[in-house]
C-alpha positions in Angstrom: 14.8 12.7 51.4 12.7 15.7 50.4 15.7 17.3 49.2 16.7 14.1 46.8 13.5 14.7 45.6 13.6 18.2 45.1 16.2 17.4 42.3 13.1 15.8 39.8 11.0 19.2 40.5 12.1 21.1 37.6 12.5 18.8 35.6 8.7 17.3 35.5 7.5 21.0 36.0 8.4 21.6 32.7 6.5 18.5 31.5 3.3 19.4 32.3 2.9 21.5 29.7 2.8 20.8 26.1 2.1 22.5 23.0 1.0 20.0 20.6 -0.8 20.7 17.2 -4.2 18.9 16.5 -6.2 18.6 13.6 -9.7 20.3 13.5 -12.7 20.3 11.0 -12.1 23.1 8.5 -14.9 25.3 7.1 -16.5 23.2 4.2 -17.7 26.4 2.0 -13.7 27.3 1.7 -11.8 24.7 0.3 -12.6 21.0 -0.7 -11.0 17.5 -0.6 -12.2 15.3 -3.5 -11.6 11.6 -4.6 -12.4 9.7 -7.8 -14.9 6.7 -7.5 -16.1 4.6 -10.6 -20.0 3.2 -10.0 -19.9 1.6 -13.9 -17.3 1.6 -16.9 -18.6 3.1 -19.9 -17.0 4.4 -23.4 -15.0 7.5 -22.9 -11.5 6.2 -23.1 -9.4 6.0 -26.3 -7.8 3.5 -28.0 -4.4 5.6 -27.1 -5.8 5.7 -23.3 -5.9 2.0 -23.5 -2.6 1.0 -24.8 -1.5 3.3 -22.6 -2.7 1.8 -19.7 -1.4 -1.8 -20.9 2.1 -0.3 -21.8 1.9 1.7 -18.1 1.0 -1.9 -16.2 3.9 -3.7 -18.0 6.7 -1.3 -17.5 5.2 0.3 -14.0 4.4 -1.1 -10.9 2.5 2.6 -9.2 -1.0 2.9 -9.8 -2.4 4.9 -7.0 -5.0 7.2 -7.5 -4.2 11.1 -6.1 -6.7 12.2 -3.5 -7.3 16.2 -3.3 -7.1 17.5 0.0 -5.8 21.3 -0.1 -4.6 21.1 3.7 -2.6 18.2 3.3 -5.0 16.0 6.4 -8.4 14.7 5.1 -9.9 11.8 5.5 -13.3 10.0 3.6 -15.6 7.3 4.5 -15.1 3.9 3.8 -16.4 3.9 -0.2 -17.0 1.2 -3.1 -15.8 1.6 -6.6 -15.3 -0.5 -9.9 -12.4 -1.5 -11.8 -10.2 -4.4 -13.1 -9.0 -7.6 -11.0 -6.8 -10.1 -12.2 -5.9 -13.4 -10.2 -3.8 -15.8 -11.2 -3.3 -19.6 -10.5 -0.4 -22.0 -10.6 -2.0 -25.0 -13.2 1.1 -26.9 -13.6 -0.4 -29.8 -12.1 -3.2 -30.4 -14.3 -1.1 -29.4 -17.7 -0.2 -32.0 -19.7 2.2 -31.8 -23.3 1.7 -32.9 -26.4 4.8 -33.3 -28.5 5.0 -34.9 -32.4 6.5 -37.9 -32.7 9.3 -38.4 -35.6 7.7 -40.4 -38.4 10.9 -42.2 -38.3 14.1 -43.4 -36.7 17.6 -42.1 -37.2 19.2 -39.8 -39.8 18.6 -39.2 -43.3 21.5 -39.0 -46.0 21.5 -35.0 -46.0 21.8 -32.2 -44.1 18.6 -30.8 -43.0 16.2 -30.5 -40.1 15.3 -33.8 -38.6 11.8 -32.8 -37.7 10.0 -29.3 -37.4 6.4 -29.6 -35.8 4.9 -28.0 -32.9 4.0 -29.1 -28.9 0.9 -27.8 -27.4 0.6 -27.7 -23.7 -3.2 -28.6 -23.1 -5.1 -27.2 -20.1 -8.1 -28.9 -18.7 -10.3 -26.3 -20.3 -10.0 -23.5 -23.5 -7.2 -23.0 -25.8 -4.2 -25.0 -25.9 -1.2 -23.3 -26.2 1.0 -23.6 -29.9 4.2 -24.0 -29.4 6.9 -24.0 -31.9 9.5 -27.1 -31.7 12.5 -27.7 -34.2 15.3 -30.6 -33.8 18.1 -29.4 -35.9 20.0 -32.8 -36.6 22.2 -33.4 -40.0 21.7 -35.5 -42.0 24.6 -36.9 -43.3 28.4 -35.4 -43.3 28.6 -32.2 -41.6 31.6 -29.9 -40.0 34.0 -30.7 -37.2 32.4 -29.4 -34.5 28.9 -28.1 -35.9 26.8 -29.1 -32.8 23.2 -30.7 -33.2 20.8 -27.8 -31.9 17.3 -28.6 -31.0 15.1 -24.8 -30.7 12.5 -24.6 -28.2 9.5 -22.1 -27.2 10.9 -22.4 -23.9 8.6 -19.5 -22.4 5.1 -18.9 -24.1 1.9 -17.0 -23.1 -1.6 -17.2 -25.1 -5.1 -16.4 -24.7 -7.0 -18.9 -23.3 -10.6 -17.9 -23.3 -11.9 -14.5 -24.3 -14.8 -12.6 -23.6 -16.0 -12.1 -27.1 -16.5 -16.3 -27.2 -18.5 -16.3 -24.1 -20.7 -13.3 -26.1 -20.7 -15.6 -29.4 -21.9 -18.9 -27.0 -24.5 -15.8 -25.8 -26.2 -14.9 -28.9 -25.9 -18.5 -30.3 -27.3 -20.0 -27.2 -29.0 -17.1 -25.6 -27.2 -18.2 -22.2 -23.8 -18.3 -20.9 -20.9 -20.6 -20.5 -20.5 -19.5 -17.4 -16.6 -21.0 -17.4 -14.6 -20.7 -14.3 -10.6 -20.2 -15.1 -8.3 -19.4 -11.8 -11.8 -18.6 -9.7 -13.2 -16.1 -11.4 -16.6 -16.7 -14.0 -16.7 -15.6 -17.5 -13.9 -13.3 -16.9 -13.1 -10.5 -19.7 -9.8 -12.6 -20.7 -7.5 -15.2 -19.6 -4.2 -15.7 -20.4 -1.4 -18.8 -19.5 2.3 -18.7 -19.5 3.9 -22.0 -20.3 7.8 -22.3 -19.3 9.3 -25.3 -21.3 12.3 -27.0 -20.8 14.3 -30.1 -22.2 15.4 -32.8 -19.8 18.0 -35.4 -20.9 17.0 -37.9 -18.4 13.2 -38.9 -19.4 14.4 -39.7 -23.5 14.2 -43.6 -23.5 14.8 -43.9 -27.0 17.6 -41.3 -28.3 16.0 -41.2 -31.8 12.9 -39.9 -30.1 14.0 -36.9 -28.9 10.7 -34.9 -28.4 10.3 -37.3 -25.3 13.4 -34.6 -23.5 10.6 -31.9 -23.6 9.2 -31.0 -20.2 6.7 -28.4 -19.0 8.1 -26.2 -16.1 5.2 -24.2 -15.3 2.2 -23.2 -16.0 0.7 -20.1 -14.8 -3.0 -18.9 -15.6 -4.4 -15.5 -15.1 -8.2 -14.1 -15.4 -9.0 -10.5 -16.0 -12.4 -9.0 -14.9 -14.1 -6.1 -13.7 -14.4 -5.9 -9.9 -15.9 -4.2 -7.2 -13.3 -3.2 -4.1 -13.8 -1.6 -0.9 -11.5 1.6 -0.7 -9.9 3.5 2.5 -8.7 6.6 1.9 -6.9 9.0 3.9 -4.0 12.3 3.7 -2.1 12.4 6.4 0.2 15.3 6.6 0.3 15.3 2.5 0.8 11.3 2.5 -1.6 9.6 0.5 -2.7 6.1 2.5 -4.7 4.3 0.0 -6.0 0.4 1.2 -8.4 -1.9 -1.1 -10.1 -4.5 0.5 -12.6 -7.2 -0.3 -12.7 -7.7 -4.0 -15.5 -8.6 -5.5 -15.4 -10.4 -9.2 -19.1 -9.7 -9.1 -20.6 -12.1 -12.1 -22.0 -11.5 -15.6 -25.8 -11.8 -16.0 -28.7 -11.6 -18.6 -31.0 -8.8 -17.1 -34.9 -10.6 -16.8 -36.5 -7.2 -17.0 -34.5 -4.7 -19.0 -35.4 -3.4 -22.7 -31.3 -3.6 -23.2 -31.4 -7.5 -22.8 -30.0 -8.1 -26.0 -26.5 -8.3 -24.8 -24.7 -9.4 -21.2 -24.1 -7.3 -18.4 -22.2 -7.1 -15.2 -22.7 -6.7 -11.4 -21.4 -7.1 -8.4 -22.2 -10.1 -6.3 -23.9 -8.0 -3.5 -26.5 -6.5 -6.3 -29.7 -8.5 -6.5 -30.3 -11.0 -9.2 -33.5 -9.2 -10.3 -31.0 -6.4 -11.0 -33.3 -3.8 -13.7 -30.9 -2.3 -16.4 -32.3 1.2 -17.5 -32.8 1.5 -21.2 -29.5 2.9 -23.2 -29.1 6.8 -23.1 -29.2 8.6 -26.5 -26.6 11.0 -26.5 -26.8 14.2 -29.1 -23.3 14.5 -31.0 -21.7 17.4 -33.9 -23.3 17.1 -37.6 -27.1 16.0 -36.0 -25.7 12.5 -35.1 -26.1 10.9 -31.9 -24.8 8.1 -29.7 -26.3 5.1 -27.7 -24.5 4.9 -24.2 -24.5 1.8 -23.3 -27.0 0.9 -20.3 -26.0 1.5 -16.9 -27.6 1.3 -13.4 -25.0 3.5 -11.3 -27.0 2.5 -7.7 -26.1 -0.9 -8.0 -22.8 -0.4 -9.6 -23.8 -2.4 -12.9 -23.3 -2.2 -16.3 -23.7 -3.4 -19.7 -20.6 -2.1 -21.5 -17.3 -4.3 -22.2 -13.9 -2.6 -22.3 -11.7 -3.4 -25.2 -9.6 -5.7 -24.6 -6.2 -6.2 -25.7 -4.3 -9.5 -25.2 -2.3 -9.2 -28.7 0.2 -6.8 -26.6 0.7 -9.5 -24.1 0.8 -13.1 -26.0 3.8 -14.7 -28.0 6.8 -16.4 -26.9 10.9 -16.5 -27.0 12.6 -19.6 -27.6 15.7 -21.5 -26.4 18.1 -23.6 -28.1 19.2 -27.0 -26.7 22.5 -28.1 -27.8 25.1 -31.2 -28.2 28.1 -31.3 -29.5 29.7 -35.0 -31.0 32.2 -35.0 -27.8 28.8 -34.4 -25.0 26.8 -37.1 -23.5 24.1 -34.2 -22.4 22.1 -31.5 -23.9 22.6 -28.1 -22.3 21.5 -24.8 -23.3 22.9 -22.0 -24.9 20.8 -19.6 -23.3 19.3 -17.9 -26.5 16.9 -15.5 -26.1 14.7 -13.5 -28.5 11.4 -12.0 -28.3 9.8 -8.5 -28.2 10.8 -6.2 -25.0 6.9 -6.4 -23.8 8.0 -10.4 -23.6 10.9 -10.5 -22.0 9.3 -8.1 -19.6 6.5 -10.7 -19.0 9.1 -13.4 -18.6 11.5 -12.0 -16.3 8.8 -10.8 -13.9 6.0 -13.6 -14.8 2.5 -13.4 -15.5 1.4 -13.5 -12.2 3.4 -10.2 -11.5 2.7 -8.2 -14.9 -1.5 -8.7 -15.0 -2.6 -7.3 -11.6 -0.3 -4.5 -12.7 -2.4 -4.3 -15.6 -5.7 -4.4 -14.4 -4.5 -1.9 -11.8 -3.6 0.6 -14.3 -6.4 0.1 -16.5 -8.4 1.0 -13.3 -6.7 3.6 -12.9 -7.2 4.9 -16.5 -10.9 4.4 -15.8 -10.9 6.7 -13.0 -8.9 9.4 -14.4 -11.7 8.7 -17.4 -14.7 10.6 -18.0 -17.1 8.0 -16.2 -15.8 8.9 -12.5 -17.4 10.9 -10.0 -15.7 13.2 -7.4 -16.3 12.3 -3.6 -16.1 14.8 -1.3 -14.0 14.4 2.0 -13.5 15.9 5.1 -10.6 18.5 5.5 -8.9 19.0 8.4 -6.0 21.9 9.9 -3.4 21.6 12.5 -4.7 24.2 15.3 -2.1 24.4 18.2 -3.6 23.9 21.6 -2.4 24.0 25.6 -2.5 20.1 27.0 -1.7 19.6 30.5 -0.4 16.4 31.7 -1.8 15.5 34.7 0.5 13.2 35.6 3.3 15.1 35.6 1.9 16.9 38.5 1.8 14.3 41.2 5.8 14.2 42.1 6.0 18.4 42.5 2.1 18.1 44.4 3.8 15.5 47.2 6.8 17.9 47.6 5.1 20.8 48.2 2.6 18.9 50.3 5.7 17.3 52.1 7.6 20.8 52.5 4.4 22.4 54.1 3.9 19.3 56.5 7.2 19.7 57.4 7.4 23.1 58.5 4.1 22.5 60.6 5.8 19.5 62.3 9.1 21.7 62.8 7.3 24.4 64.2 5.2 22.0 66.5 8.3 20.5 67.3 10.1 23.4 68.5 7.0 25.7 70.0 8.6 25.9 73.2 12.3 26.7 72.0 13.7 29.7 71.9 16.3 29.7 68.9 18.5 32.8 69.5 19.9 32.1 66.1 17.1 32.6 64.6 16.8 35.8 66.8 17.5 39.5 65.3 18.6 40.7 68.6 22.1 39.0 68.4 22.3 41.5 65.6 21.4 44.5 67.2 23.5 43.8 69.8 26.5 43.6 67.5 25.7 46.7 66.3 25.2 48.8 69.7 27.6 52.0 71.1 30.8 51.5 73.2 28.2 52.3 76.4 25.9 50.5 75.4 27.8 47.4 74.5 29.4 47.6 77.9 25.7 45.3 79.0 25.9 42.6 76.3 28.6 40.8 78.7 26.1 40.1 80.9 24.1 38.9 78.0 25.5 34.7 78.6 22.1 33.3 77.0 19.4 33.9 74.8 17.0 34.2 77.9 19.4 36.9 79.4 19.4 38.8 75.8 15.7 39.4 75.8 15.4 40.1 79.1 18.1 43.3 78.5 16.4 44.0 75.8 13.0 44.5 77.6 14.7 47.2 79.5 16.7 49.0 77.1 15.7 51.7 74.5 17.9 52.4 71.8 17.7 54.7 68.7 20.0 55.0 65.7 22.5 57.9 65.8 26.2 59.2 65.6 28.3 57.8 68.3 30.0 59.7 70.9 32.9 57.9 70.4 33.7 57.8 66.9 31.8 59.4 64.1 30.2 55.8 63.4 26.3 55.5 63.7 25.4 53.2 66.0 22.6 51.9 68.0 23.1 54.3 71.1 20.8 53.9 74.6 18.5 56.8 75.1 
C-alpha cells in the first residue's frame, strides 16, 4: 500500500511550491496613475468639439474614457462625476394621429395630386410632430400601367421640448415648468421618432384614403446632465470602466445666490438650499474679460447650459405606397431618402443612437478643459515563494508511514538473526583455500558467527594462487 502511494510523492512534491507574481503598492513620488472626473460643465468646448461629439455618438458606439496607469495595474476609489444621460421611452400607446380629410370624394377630371396636406402624430404633452402626406391619384385619363402612389413620412424624428422654452417660461414666469418627458424633469432636449405606416385594412371608405395611415411606434428620448457613480480599474493594461446609479439630478432657482438670474443644476443628493458662488471674471487678450458662469464644484452644481444641437438629429425619409389598376392592396415600394445622419437614426433607432450621444458628449467634456485629474493607486507584479500547504499532507503520511514501518519491522524481528542481511556470508565467500576448508561446517547462520568468533583473518596474497584473499592468521 505504502508503495502505491509512493507513486503520488513526486508528483505533489513538486506542487508545493509555486512561484506566482503579485501585485504590490508602487512608490507614489515615481510614477502616477490619473483619471478624468467632471464636478460641473462649463464653457471650454468649441462649436467644432461639439459637432464632433454628435457626429462621434451617431456613427460610434466607444466612449470610454482612458485611465493613466504607467504599470499597467492601478486601481481608484469609487468616484462621482457629471455628464450627459439620455433615457428613452416607448409612447406608442398614448400617440394618437391626426390625418386631413379630403375636402371631397372621388377624382377630378385631370391629372394631378388628389390631396397634399400633412399628419401630425400628437403626444400627450409638447410638440407634435409634422409630417408630410401626399396621395398621388389622377385625375382623369392616365397611362397603361401608371400606378396610383400615395408618399408617406414613414420614419420622422423632431424636437419635442427644448431647454431654451423651459428658460423662456423662466424669465416670463420667474419659475419652471418643471415638465417630465420619459422620467426625467426639465431635461436639456427631447426628441421623438414616429414610424408610420399605411394599412389597407382600417380604410372604410376607399375615397378616404388618409384613414390607411397608421402609427407604428413612437419612441421618446430626454437628454440631461447627470451625475454617475464610476469604478475604475487597470488590470494588466485592461481598462474596466462600470457607471452605476445615475442621477438626473433636477434644475433649480438658487434662493441665496447673487447669479439667480438664470437656472441652475444639481444633483439630487445636493441640498435644496444649494448657495451658487457669484460668476468668476476671467482676464482675456486686448484688456477684455469673461464671466464664467457660476459654479459650486463641492456639490457638483452648476449654472451653465451646453449648446445644444438637435438640428443634426431631426427630419425624416419617406415611403411610397403604391397600387397598380390590376391590385386589390397597397404595398410598398420600399423608397427611401433622407440624409446619412437619418438613415443612421432609423436603422439603429432613437433609443440606440441618443445614449450614444450623450455618452460622447460626456466624454468630450472630460477630455475638455473643465476636468480634473484623480490620482490612483499604482501597483507592480513582484514575484514571491508561496507554499501550498496542502500539498504536503500525502508525502508527510508516507514518510511518517515508512518510519513507523521500519520501527514495527525492527520490533518485529528483534530476536532474528537474518544471515542475509549478514556481511559474513561475504567474507566467507571470499576466504583462502585453508581457510575455506571451515565454512562446510558453517550449516547455519548461528554456526557462521560462532566460526567467526574464533577465527582471525587478514587480507593478503594467497598461498595458492597469486589471488588476495582473506587468509587465517
Amino acid at each position: 500500500m505504502i508503495l502505491i502511494f509512493m507513486l503520488a510523492f513526486d508528483p505533489m512534491i513538486q506542487q508545493i511550491l509555486s512561484y506566482p507574481s503579485t501585485p504590490t503598492i508602487a512608490a507614489a513620488d515615481t510614477i502616477a496613475a490619473s483619471v478624468p472626473q467632471l464636478r460641473y460643465i462649463g464653457t471650454g468646448l468649441t462649436e467644432t468639439d461639439l459637432y464632433s461629439a454628435y457626429y462621434l455618438g451617431i456613427w460610434s458606439k466607444s466612449f470610454n474614457i482612458t485611465p493613466s496607469c504607467p504599470s499597467g495595474n492601478c486601481t481608484w476609489q469609487n468616484y462621482r462625476s457629471v455628464g450627459l444621460c439620455s433615457q428613452c421611452s416607448d409612447i406608442t400607446s398614448t400617440a394618437t394621429l391626426d390625418c386631413p380629410k379630403p375636402t371631397h370624394q372621388g377624382y377630378a377630371t385631370q391629372w394631378g395630386p388628389y390631396l397634399d396636406g400633412n399628419c401630425k402624430v400628437i403626444l400627450p404633452q409638447g410638440q407634435s410632430s409634422n409630417t408630410n402626406l401626399t396621395f398621388g391619384y389622377p385625375r382623369g385619363q392616365k397611362p397603361e400601367g401608371t400606378p396610383d402612389v400615395i408618399t408617406i413620412d414613414a420614419n420622422t424624428v423632431w424636437e419635442v421640448a427644448s431647454y431654451a422654452a423651459y428658460e423662456d417660461f423662466f424669465f416670463s414666469n420667474q419659475t419652471l415648468p418643471n415638465k417630465v418627458y420619459s422620467n426625467v424633469e426639465n431635461p436639456l432636449m427631447t426628441l421623438a421618432q414616429a414610424s408610420l405606416g399605411f394599412d389597407n385594412g382600417v380604410i372604410a371608405h376607399p375615397s378616404n384614403l388618409w384613414e390607411g395611415v397608421v402609427i407604428k411606434n413612437v419612441t421618446q428620448c430626454s437628454l440631461s446632465y447627470c451625475v454617475q457613480n464610476y469604478n475604475v480599474s487597470v488590470t494588466e493594461g485592461k481598462s474596466i470602466i462600470e457607471k452605476t446609479s445615475t442621477d438626473f439630478g433636477k434644475t433649480f432657482v438658487p434662493p441665496k445666490s447673487p447669479y439667480a438670474d438664470s437656472t441652475c443644476w444639481r444633483p439630487n443628493e445636493s441640498p435644496n438650499d444649494t448657495v451658487m458662488p457669484a460668476p468668476e471674471t476671467v482676464p482675456m487678450t486686448n484688456n477684455e474679460s469673461m464671466i464664467m458662469p457660476s459654479r459650486n464644484a463641492t456639490e457638483f452644481a452648476f449654472c451653465y447650459n451646453q449648446e445644444i444641437m438637435p438640428e443634426l438629429l431631426v427630419g425624416s425619409v419617406n415611403t411610397s405606397y403604391i397600387k397598380k389598376k390590376q391590385d386589390s392592396k397597397w404595398g410598398s415600394d420600399n423608397a427611401y431618402s433622407g440624409t446619412e445622419n437619418l438613415g443612421r437614426i432609423f436603422d439603429l433607432g432613437l433609443h440606440v443612437i441618443m445614449p450614444r450621444i450623450a455618452e460622447s458628449l460626456t466624454l468630450a467634456n472630460l477630455q475638455g478643459p473643465n476636468s480634473t485629474n484623480l490620482p490612483g493607486t499604482i501597483y507592480t507584479n513582484e514575484v514571491i515563494v508561496k507554499v501550498q500547504w496542502a500539498w504536503m499532507i500525502l508525502p508527510t503520511l508516507l514518510v511518517i508511514m515508512g518510519n513507523l514501518f521500519i520501527v514495527c519491522t525492527m520490533y518485529a524481528s528483534r530476536k532474528t538473526i537474518l544471515w542475509k542481511s549478514s556481511i559474513l556470508a561475504l567474507l566467507f565467500h571470499g576466504l583462502d583455500d585453508e581457510a575455506a576448508a571451515k565454512r562446510d561446517q558453517c550449516t547455519a547462520s548461528s554456526r557462521m558467527e560462532k566460526l567467526a568468533e574464533d577465527m582471525h583473518v587478514q587480507l593478503q596474497s594467497s598461498e595458492s594462487d597469486e589471488h588476495v584473499a582473506l587468509c587465517e592468521r
